[in-house]
Backbone as CSV, one residue per row, in Angstrom:
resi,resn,N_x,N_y,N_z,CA_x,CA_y,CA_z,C_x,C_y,C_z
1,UNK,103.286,80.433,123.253,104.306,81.446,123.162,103.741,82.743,123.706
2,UNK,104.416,83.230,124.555,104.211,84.800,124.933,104.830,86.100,124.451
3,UNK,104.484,86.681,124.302,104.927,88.000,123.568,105.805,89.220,125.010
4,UNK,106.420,89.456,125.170,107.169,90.338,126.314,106.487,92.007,126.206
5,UNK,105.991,92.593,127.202,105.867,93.647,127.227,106.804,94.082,128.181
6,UNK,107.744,95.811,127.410,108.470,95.860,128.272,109.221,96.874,129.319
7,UNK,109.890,97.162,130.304,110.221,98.162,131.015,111.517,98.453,131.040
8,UNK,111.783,99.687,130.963,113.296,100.379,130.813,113.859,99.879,132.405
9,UNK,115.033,99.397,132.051,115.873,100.067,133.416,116.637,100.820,133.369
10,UNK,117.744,100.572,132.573,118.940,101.454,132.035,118.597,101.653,131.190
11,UNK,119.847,102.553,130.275,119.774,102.851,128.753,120.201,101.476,128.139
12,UNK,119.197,101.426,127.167,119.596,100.447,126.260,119.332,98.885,126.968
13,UNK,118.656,99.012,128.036,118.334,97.811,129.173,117.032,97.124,129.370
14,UNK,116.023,96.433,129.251,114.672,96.081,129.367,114.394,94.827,129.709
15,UNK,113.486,94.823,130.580,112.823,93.700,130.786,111.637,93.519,130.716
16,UNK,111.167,91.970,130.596,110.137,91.692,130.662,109.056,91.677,131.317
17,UNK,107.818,92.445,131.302,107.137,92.600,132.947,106.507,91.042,133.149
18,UNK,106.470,89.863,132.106,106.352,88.404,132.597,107.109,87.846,132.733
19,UNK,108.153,87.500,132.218,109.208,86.644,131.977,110.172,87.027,133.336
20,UNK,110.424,88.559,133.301,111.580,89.167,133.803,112.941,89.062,132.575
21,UNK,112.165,88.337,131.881,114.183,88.085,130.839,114.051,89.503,130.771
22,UNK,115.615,89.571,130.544,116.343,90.895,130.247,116.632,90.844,128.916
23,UNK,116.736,92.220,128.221,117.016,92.244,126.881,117.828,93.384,126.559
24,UNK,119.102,93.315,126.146,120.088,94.311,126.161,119.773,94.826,125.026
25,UNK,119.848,96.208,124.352,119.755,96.697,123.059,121.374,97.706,123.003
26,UNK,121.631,97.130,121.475,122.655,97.932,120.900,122.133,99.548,120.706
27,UNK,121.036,100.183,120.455,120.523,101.075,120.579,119.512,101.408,121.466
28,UNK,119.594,102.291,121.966,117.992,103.126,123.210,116.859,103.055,121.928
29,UNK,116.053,102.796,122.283,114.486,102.869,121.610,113.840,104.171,122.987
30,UNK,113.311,104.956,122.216,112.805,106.058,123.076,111.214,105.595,123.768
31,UNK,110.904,104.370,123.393,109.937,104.118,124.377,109.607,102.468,124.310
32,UNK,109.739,101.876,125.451,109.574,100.314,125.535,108.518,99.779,124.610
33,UNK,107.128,100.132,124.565,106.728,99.810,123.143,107.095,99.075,121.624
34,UNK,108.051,99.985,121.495,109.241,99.669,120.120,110.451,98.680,120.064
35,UNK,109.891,97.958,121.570,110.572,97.025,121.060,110.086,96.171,121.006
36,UNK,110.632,94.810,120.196,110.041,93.613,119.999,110.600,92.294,119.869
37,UNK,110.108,91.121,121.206,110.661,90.561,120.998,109.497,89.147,121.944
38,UNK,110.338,88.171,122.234,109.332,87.181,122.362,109.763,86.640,123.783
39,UNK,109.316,85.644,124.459,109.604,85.106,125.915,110.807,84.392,125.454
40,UNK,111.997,83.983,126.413,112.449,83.285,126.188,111.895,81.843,125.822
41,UNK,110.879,81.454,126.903,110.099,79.958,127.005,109.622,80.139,125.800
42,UNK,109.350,80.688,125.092,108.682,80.527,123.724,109.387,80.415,121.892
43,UNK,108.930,79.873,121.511,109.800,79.496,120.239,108.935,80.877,119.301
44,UNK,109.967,81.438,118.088,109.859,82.848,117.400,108.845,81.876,116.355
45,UNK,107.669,82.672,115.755,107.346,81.788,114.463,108.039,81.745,113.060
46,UNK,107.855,80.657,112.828,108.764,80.615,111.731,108.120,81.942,110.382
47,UNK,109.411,82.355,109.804,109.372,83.402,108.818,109.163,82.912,107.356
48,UNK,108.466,83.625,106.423,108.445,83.454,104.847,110.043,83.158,104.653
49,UNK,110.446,82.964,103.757,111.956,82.494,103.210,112.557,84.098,102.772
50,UNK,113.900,84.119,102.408,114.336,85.314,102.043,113.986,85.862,100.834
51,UNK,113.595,84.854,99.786,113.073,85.314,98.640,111.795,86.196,98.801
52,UNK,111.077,85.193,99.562,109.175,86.358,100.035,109.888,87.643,100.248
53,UNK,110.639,87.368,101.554,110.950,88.657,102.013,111.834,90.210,101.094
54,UNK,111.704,89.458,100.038,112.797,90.140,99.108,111.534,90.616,98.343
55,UNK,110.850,90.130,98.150,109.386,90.537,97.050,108.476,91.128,97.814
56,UNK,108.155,91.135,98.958,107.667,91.615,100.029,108.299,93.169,100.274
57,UNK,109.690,92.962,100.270,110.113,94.530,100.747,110.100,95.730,99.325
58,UNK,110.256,94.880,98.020,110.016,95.577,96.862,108.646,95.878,96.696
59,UNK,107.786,94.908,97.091,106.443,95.679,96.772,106.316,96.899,97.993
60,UNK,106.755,96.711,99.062,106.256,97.488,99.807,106.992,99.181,99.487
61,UNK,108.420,98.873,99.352,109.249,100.230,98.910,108.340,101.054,97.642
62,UNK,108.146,99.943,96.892,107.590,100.631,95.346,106.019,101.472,95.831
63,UNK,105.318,100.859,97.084,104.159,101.447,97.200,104.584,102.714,97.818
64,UNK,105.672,102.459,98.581,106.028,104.358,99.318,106.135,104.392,98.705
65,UNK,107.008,104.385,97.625,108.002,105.995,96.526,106.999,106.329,95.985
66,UNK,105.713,105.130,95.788,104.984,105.753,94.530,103.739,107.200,95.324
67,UNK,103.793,106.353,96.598,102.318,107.402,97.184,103.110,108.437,98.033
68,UNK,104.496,109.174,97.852,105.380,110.246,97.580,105.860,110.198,99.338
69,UNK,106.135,109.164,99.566,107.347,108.824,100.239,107.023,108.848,102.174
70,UNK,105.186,108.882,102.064,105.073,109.686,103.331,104.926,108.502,104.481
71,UNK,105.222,109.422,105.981,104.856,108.556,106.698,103.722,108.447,107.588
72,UNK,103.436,107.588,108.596,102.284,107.921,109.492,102.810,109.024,110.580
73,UNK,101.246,109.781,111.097,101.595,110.267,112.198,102.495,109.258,113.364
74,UNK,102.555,110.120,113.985,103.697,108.795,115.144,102.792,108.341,116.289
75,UNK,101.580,109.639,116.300,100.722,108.363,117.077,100.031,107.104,116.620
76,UNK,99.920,107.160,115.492,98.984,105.899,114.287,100.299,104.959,114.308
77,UNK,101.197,105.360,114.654,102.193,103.884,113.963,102.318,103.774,115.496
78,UNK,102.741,104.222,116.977,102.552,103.650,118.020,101.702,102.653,118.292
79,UNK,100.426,102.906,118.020,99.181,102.585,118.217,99.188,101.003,117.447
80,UNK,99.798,101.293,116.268,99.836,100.061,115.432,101.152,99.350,116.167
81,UNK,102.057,99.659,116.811,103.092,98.739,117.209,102.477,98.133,118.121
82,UNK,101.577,99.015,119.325,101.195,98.413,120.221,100.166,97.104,119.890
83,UNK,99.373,96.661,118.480,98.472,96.240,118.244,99.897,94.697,117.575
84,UNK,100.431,95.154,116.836,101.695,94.021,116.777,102.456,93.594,117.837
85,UNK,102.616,94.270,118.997,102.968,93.348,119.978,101.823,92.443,120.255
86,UNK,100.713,92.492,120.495,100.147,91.215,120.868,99.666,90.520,119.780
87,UNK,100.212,90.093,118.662,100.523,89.142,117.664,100.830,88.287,118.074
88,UNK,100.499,87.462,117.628,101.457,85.926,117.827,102.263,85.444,116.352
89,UNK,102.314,86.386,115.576,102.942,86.277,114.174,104.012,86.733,114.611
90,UNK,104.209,87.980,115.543,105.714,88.471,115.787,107.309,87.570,116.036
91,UNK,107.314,88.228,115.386,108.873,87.510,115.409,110.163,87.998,115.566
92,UNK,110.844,89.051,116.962,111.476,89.657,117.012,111.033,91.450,116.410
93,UNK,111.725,91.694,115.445,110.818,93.177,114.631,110.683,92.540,113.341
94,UNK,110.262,91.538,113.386,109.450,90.910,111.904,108.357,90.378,111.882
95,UNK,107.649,90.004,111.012,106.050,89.971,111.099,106.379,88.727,110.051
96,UNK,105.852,87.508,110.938,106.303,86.467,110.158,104.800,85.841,109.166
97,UNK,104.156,86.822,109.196,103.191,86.230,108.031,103.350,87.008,106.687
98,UNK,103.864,88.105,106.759,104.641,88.510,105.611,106.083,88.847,105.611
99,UNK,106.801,88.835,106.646,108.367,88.756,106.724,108.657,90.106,106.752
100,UNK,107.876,91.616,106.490,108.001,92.813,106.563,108.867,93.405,108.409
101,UNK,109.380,94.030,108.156,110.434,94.633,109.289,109.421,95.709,109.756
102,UNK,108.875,95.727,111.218,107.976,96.319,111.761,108.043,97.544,112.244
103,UNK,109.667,98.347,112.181,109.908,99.319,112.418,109.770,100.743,111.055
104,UNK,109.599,99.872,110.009,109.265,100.391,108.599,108.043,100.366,108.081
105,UNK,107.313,98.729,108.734,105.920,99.143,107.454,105.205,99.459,108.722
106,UNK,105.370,99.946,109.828,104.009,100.455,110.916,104.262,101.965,110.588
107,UNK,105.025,102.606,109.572,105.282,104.305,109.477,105.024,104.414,108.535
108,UNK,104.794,103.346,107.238,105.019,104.080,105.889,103.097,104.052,105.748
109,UNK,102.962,105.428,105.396,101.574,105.150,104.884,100.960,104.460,103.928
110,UNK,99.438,103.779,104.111,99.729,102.634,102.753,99.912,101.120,103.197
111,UNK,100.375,100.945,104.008,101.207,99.760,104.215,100.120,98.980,105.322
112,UNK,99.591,98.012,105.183,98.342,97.114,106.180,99.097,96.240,106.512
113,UNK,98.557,95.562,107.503,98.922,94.234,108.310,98.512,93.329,107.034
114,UNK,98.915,92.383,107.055,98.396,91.114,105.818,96.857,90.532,106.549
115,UNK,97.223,90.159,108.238,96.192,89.538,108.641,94.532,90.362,109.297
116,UNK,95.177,91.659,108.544,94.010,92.639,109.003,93.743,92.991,110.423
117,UNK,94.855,92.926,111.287,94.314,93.503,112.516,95.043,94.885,112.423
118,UNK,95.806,95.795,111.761,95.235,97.275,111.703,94.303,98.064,111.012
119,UNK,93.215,97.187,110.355,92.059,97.496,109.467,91.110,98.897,110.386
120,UNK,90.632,98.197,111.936,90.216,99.368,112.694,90.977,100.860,112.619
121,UNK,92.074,100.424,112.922,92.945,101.801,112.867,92.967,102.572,111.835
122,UNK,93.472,101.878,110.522,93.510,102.473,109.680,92.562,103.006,108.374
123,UNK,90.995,102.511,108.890,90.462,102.921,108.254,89.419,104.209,109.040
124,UNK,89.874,104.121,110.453,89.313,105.363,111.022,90.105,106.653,110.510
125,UNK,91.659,106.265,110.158,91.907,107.920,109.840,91.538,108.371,108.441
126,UNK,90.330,107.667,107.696,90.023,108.271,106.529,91.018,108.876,105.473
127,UNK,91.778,108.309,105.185,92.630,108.249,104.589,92.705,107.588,103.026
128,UNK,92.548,108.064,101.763,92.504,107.064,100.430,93.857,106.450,100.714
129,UNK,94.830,106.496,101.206,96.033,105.444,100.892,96.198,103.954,101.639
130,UNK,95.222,104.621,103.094,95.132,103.797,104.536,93.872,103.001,103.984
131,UNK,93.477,103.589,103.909,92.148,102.950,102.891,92.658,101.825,101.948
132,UNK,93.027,102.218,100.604,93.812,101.473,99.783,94.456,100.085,100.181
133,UNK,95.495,100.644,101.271,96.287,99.547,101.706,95.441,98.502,102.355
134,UNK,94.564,98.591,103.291,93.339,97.669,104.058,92.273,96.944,102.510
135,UNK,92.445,97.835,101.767,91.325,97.033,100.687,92.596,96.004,100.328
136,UNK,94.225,96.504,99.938,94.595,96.119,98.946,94.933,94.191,99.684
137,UNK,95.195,94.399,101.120,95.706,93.212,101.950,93.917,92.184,101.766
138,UNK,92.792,92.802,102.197,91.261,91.777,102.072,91.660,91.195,100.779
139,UNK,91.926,91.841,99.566,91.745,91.088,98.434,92.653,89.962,98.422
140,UNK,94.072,89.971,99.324,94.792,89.067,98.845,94.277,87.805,99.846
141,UNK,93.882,88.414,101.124,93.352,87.374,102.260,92.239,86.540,101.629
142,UNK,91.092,86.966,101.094,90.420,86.592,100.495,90.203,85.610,99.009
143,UNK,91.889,85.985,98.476,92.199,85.009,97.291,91.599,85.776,96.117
């Protein structure tokens, strides 16, 4: 499966710089980056069930409200989209090893990849929450 990196043509218009598929969006995304999606030739990976994803989005909400609602700079969550496009967990704007919606947990501070590939990132900005979140995902990887 290939992951699409991609280029504006029109508004709301993109393609694939491998594939060439085209991908129409109901909304402009202000930079090809942000979006996410997969080759056609390639099958999406399969997702946690709706229940995970339901316990998944409560733990994650309860960790914003609690660490007072903030988000990342917008270059740290770019940086992190760009590091989720070349996933092979991606799944459209879902992250199918925890089912989390990628346009939400790459901003909320706090919030780690499950499989630890924003650990670099986020533990360079010295951060106790970025911090936190990277310890809190090892412990669960780890069992």
């Amino acid at each position: 499966m290939a992951h699409c990196a991609f280029e504006q043509h029109a508004a709301g218009v993109y393609s694939c710089v491998h594939c060439r598929g085209a991908v129409k969006l109901r909304k402009p995304y202000p930079e090809p980056q942000t979006v996410f999606a997969v080759c056609s030739r390639g099958q999406p990976p399969i997702e946690p069930g709706r229940i995970e994803q339901a316990l998944t989005a409560t733990e994650s909400l309860t960790r914003h409200v609690l660490a007072g609602g903030g988000n990342r700079d917008r270059t740290l969550s770019l940086n992190i989209v760009q590091v989720c496009g070349k996933c092979p967990k991606l799944s459209g704007d879902r992250c199918s090893a925890c089912g989390c919606t990628l346009p939400l947990k790459t901003k909320w501070v706090g919030e780690a990849c499950p499989l630890g590939y924003w650990d670099e990132l986020l533990l360079a900005t010295g951060s106790p929450l970025e911090i936190a979140g990277v310890e809190r995902e090892r412990k669960k990887r780890e069992g």
